[in-house]
C-alpha positions as CSV (number, residue, x, y, z in Angstrom):
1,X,-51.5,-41.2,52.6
2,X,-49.7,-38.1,52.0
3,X,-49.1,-34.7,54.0
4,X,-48.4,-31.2,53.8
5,X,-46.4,-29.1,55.9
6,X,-46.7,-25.8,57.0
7,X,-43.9,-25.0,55.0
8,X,-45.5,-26.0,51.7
9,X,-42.5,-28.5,51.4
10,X,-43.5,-31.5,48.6
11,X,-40.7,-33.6,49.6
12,X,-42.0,-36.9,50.8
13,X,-40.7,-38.3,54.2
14,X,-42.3,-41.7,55.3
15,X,-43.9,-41.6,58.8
16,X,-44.6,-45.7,59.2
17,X,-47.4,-47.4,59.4
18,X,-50.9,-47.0,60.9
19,X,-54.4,-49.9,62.1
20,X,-57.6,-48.8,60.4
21,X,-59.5,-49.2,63.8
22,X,-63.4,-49.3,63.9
23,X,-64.8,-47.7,66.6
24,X,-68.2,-49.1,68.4
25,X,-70.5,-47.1,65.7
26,X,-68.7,-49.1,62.6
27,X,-66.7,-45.5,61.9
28,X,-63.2,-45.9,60.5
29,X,-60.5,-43.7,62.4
30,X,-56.6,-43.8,62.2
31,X,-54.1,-42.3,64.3
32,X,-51.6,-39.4,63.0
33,X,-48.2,-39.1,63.8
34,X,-47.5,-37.1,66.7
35,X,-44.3,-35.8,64.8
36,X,-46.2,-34.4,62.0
37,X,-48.7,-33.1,64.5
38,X,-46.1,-31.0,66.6
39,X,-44.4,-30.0,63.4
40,X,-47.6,-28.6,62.0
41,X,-48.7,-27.0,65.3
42,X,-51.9,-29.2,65.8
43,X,-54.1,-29.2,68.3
44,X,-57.3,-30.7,69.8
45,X,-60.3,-29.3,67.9
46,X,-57.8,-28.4,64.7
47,X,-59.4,-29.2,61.1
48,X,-57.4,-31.1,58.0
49,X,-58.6,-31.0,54.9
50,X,-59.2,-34.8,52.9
51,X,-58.5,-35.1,49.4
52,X,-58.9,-38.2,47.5
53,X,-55.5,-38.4,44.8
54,X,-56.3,-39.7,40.8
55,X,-53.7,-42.9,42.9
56,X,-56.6,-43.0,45.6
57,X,-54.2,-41.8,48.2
58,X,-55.3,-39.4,49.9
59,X,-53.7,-35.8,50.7
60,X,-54.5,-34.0,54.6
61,X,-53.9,-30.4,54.8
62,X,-54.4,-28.6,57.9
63,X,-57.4,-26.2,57.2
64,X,-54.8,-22.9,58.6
65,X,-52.4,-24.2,55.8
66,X,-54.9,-24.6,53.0
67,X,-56.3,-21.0,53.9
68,X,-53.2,-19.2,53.8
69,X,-52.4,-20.5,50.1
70,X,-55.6,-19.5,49.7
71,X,-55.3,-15.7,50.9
72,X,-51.7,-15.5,48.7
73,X,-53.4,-16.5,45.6
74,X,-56.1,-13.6,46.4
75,X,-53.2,-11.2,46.6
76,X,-51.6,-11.9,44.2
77,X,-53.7,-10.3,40.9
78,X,-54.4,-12.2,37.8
79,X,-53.7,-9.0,34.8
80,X,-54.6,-9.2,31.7
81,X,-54.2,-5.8,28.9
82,X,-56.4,-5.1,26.3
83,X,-54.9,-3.3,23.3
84,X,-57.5,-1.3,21.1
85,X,-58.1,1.1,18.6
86,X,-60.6,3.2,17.0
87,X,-61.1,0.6,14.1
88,X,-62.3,-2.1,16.8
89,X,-65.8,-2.9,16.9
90,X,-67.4,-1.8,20.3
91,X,-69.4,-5.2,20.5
92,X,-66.0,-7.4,20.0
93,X,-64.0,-4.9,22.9
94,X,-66.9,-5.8,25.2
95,X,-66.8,-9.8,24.2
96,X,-63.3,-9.8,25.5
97,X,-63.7,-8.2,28.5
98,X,-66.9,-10.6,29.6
99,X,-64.2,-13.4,28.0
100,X,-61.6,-12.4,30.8
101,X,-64.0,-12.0,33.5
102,X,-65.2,-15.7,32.8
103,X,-61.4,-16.6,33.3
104,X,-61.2,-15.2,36.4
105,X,-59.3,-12.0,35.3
106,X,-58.6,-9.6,38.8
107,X,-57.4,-6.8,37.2
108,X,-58.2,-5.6,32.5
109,X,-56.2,-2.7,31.7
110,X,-57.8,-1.4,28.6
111,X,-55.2,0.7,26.2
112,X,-55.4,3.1,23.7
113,X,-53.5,5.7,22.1
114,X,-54.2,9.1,23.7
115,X,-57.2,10.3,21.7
116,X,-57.6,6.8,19.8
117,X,-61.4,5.8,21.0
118,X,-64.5,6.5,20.1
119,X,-67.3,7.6,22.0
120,X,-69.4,4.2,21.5
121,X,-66.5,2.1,22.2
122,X,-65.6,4.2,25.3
123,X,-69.8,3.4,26.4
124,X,-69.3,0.3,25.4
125,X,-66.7,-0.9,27.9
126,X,-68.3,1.2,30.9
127,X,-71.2,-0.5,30.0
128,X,-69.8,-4.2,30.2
129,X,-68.1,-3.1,34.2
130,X,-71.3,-2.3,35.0
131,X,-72.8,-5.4,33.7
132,X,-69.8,-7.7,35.3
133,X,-70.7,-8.6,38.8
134,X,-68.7,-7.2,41.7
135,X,-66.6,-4.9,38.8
136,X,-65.5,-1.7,39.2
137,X,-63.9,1.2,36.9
138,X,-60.9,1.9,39.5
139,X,-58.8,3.9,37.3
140,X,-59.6,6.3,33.6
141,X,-57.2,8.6,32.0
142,X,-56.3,9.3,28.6
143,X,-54.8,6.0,27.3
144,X,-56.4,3.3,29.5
145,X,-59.7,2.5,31.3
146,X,-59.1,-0.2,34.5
147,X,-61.8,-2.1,35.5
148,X,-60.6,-4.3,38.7
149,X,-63.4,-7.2,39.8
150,X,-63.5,-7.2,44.2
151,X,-66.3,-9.4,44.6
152,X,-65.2,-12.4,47.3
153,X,-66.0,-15.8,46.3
154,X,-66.4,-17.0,49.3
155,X,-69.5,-14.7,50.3
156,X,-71.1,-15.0,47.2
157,X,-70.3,-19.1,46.5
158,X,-71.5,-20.7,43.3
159,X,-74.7,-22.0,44.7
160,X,-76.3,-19.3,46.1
161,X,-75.9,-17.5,42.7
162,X,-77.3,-20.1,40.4
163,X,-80.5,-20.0,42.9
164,X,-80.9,-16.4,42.5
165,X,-80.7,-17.0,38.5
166,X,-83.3,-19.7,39.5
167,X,-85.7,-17.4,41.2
168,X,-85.0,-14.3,38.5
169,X,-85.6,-16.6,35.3
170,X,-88.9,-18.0,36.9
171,X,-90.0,-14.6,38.0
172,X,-89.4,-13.5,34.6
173,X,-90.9,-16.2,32.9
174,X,-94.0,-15.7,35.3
175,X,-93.9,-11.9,34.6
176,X,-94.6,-12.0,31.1
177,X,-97.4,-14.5,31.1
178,X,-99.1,-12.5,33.8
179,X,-99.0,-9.4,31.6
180,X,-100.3,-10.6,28.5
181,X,-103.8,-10.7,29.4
182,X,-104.5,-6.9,30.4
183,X,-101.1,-6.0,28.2
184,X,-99.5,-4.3,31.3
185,X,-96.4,-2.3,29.8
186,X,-94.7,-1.5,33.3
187,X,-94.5,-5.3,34.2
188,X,-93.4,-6.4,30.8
189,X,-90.5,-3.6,30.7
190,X,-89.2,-4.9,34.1
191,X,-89.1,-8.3,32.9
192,X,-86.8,-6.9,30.1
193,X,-85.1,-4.9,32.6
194,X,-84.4,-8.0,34.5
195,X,-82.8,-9.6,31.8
196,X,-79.2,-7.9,32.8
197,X,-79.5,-9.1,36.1
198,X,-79.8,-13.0,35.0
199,X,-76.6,-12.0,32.7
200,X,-74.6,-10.9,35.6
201,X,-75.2,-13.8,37.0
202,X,-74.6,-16.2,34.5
203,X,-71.5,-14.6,33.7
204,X,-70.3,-15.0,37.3
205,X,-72.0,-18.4,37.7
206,X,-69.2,-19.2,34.8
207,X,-66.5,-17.1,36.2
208,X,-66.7,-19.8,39.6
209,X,-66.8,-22.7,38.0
210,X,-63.4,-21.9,35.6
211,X,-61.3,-20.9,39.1
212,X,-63.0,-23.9,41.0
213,X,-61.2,-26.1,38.3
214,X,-58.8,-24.3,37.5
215,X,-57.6,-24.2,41.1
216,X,-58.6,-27.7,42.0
217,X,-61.2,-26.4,44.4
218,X,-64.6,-28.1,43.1
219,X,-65.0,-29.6,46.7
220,X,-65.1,-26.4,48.2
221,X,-68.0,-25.2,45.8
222,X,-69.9,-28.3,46.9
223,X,-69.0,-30.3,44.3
224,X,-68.5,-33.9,44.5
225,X,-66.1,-34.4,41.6
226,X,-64.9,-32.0,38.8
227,X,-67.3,-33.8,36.4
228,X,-70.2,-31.8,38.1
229,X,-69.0,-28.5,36.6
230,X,-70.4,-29.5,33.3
231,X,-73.9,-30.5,35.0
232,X,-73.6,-26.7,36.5
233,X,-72.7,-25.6,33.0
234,X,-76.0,-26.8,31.6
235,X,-78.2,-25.9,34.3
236,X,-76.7,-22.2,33.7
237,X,-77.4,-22.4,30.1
238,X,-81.5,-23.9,30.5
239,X,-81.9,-20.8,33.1
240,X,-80.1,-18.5,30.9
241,X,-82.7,-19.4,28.3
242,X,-85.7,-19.5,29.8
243,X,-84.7,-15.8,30.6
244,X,-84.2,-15.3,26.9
245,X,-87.4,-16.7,26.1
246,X,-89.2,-14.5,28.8
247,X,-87.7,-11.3,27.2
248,X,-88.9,-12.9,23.5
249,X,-92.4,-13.0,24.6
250,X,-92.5,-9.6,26.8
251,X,-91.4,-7.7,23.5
252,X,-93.9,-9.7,21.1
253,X,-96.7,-8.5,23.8
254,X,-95.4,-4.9,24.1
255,X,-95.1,-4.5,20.0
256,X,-99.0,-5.8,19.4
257,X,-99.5,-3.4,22.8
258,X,-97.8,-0.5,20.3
259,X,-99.9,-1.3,17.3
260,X,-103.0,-1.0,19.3
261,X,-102.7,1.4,20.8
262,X,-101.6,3.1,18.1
263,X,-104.6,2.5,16.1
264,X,-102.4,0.3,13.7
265,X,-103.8,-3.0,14.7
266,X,-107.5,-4.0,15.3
267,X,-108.4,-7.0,17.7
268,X,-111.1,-8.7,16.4
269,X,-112.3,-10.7,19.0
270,X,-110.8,-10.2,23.0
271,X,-108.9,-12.9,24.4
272,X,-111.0,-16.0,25.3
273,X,-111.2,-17.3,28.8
274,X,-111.2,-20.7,28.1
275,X,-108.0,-20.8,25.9
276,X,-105.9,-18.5,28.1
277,X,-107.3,-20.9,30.5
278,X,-105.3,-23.8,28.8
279,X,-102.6,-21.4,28.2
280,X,-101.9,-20.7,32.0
281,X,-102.1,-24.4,32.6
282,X,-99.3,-25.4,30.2
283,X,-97.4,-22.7,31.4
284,X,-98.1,-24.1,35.4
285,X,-97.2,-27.4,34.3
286,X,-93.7,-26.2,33.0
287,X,-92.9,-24.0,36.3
288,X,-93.8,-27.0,38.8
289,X,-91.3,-29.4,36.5
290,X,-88.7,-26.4,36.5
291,X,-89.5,-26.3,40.5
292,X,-88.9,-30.5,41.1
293,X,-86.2,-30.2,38.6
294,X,-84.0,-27.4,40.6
295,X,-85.1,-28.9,43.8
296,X,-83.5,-32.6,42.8
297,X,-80.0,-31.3,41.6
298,X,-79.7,-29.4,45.0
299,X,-81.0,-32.0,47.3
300,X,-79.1,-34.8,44.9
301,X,-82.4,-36.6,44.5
302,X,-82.2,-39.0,42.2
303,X,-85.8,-40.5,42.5
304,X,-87.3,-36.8,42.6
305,X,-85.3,-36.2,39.0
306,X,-86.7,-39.5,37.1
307,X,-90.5,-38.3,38.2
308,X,-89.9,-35.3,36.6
309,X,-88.6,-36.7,33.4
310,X,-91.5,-39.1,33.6
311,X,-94.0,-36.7,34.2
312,X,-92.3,-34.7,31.2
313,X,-92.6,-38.0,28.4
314,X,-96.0,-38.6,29.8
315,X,-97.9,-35.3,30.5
316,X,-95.8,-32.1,29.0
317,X,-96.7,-32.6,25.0
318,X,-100.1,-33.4,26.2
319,X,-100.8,-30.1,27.8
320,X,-99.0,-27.5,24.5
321,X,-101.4,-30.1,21.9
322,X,-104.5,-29.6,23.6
323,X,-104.1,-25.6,24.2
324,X,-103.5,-25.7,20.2
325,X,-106.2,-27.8,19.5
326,X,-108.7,-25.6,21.4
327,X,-107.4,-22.4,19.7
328,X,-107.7,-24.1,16.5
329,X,-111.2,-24.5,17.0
330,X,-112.0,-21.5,17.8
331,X,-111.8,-17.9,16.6
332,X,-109.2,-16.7,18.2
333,X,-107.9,-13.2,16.6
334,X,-104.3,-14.5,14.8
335,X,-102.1,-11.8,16.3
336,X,-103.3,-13.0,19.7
337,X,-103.2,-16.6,18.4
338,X,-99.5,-15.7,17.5
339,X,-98.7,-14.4,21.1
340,X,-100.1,-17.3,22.7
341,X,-98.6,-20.1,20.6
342,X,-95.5,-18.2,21.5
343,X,-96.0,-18.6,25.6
344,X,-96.7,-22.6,24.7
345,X,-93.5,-22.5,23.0
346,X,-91.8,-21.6,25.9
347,X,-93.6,-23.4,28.4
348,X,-92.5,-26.5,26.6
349,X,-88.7,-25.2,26.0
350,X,-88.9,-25.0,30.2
351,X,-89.9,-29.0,30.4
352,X,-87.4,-29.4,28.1
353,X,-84.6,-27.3,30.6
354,X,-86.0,-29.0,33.4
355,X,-85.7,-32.7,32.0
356,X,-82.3,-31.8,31.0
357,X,-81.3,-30.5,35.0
358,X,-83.2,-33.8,36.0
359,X,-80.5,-35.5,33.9
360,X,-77.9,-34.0,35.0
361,X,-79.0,-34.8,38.4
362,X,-79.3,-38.6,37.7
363,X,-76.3,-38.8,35.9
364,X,-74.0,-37.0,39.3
365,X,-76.2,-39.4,41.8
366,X,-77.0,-42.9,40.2
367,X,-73.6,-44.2,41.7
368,X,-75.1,-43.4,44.6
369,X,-78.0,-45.1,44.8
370,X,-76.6,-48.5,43.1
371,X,-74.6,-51.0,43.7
372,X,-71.3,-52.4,42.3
């Protein structure tokens, strides 16, 4: 067992020996040294901190000491400078910025030559602040644009963000189905709008889980081991996608929407009930697997995650071949057809995201539920 002191001090001093006792509910509790309590102003009611070591010792930190590292780290800003000029593409400035952001970056000085940038590349990097979570444009002359990033970790942690990409991707997702039947232009622009918002998200989803390991801190984001970050990683990704995949099919709906109405396109037949019947219960079937999948990672259910991939071998392919098999028999108009094969599409990338979280989930919990 090793300590910390107040001081920070890494030199190791041995303190003796200490029982493992059990107490009368079978609960494991050692002593500490009243030296090293004194010395690191302990107290009835104080907190430490357990950390297991790669040795399998384990490391106590008072929760005071562990804080105040943590508040000098925060004050102490991580820079990083941008160098451009007018030859560099907007697109590529912008990459770089998101790049640092996602690396925890504090503080990007972007510099120029004094009337070296161009109006797009100017847009362009107000633009990314504005999409960076908790960024802000502190400082603009001449030369250099600041952006400085002042969101707190600790009121926005890593969990509650990757819900609300949860709840905005099935929202989305939900949107655009719900639209395509009476072609609704306002709902199907807002699930394009909300396609930033999911971005932000992601992007600081990321930006968490690169300080958490960075600063050996996965515990304190509610992760069991560092390992986890990847199983975050990929959950990020499936909601990033099915975000994408929302925005695909709310622009294919608003282009036919365009030809129509513009007298460019003639349906020939209006959508049939019975098919968009089929359609909607594909797409159900995809949400409720993307709902068991998100609530087994969170609640580490292992048994909750293998239904879903059960339910996703036996049931998902079933549902997105007999919706094709009824359009194929009947006349559907083909640009309609097109549209709907689309939402099927999707519907079956979400099982496939959803089997994929319900993987992850097994693969952080099995050890939990088996024996050695």
């Amino acid at each position: 067992m090793k300590n910390m002191s107040c001081g920070g001090s890494s030199a190791e001093e041995d303190l003796g020996y200490r029982t493992v006792q059990v107490t009368g509910r079978d609960s494991y509790i050692i002593s500490l040294p009243k030296r090293w309590v004194l010395s690191n102003g302990l107290k009835k009611g104080s907190q430490l901190i357990f950390k297991k070591l790669a040795d399998s010792s384990l490391l106590l930190v008072p929760r005071e000491v562990l804080e105040a590292q943590g508040r000098q780290k925060e004050q102490t800003l991580k820079e990083f400078t941008v160098r451009i000029t007018s030859k560099d593409d907007p697109t590529s400035i912008s990459r770089r910025i998101m790049s640092l952001y996602t690396i925890s970056a504090d503080l990007i000085q972007v510099k120029y030559k004094e009337g070296d940038i161009t109006p797009a590349q100017k847009a362009s990097i107000k633009n990314t602040a504005r999409m960076l979570l908790g960024s802000e444009i502190i400082s603009e002359s001449s030369t250099e644009i600041i952006i400085q990033i002042l969101i707190n970790r600790m009121e926005f942690p890593l969990e509650k963000a990757v819900r609300r990409m949860f709840t905005i991707a099935k929202s989305m997702d939900a949107e655009a189905v719900s639209a395509l039947k009476g072609f609704d232009g306002r709902l199907l622009q807002e699930v394009i709008d909300s396609d930033q918002d999911l971005d932000r998200l992601s992007l600081y989803a990321i930006r968490q889980l690169k300080y958490g390991i960075d600063h050996n801190l996965f515990r304190e984001m509610g992760l069991r081991t560092s390992r986890e970050a990847l199983g975050y990683r990929i959950l990020i990704n499936g909601l990033e996608n099915i975000g994408d995949n929302a925005v695909s099919t709310a622009r294919s709906i608003l282009e036919l929407k365009r030809l129509t109405d513009d007298h460019v396109l003639v349906l020939s037949e209006p959508m049939d009930e019975e098919v968009f019947s089929g359609v909607l219960k594909c797409h159900s079937f995809g949400h409720l697997l993307l709902d068991d999948s998100m609530k087994a990672f969170f609640k580490r259910d292992y048994r909750l995650a293998d239904d879903v991939i059960s339910r996703f071998i036996s049931t998902g392919e079933k549902f997105e071949r007999d919706s094709i098999n009824l359009m194929l028999n009947k006349k559907i108009d083909p640009n309609l057809a097109a549209v709907l094969r689309l939402v099927l599409y999707n519907s079956k990338k979400m099982m496939e995201y959803s089997r994929d979280i319900a993987e992850v989930t097994l693969n952080r919990t099995v050890d939990e539920i088996s024996t050695i």
